[in-house]
N, C-alpha and C positions, 0 to 999 in steps of 0.2 A: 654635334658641336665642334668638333677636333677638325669636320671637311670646311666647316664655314670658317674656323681660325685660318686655316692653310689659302683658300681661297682669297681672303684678308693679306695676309702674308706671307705667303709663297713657301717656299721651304725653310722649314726650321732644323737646328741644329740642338740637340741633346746630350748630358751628358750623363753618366751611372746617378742614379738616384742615392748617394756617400757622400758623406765627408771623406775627403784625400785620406789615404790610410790607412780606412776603417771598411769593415767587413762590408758587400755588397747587401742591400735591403730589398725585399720580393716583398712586403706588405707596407699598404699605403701609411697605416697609422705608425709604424716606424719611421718611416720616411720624414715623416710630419714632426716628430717627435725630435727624432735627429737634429733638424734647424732649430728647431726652438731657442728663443734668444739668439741665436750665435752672429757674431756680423754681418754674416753674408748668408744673403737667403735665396732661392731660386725667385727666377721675376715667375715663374708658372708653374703648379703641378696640376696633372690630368688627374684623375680619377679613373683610370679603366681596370680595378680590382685588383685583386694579389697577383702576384705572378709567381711560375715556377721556378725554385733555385737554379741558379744557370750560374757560368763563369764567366766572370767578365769578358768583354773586350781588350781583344790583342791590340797593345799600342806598337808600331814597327816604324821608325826614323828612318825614309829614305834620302834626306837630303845632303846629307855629306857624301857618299857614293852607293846609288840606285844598285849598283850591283854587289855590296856589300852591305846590307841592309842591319840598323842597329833593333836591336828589342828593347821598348823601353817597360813593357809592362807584359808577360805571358796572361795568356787568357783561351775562350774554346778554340781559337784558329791558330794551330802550330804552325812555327815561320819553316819547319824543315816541308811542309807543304809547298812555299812558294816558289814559281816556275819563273827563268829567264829567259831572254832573249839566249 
């Protein structure tokens, strides 16, 4: 179902399965839970089962200067990993 959506629509863009904030969610029926009533709801969720606890995604602000790079949120990828020119 997921190859025929992409095929439909090319690539999509995701973000953490949370409300801004609040602790990351690995099972669906959380997730679901989570929105309920609230204003703003995803336009889609998959169903592809629980997933394991993992750390979110590192957010890193290159646009003010690429060679000074800002962290806007830590998560599994440490910024003192990343390489420059």
């Amino acid at each position: 179902m997921l190859l025929r959506l992409l095929k439909k629509t090319g690539p999509l863009l995701q973000t953490s399965a949370n409300i801004s904030n609040k602790p990351a969610l690995s099972k669906i029926e959380e997730v679901i839970k989570s929105f309920h009533r609230k204003k703003h709801q995803p336009d889609i969720i998959i169903d592809a089962g629980d997933l394991p606890a993992s750390l979110p995604s590192t957010i890193i602000d290159f646009t003010v200067d690429e060679d000074s790079p800002r962290l806007l949120r830590p998560g599994a990828f440490k910024i003192r990993n990343l390489k420059f020119k």
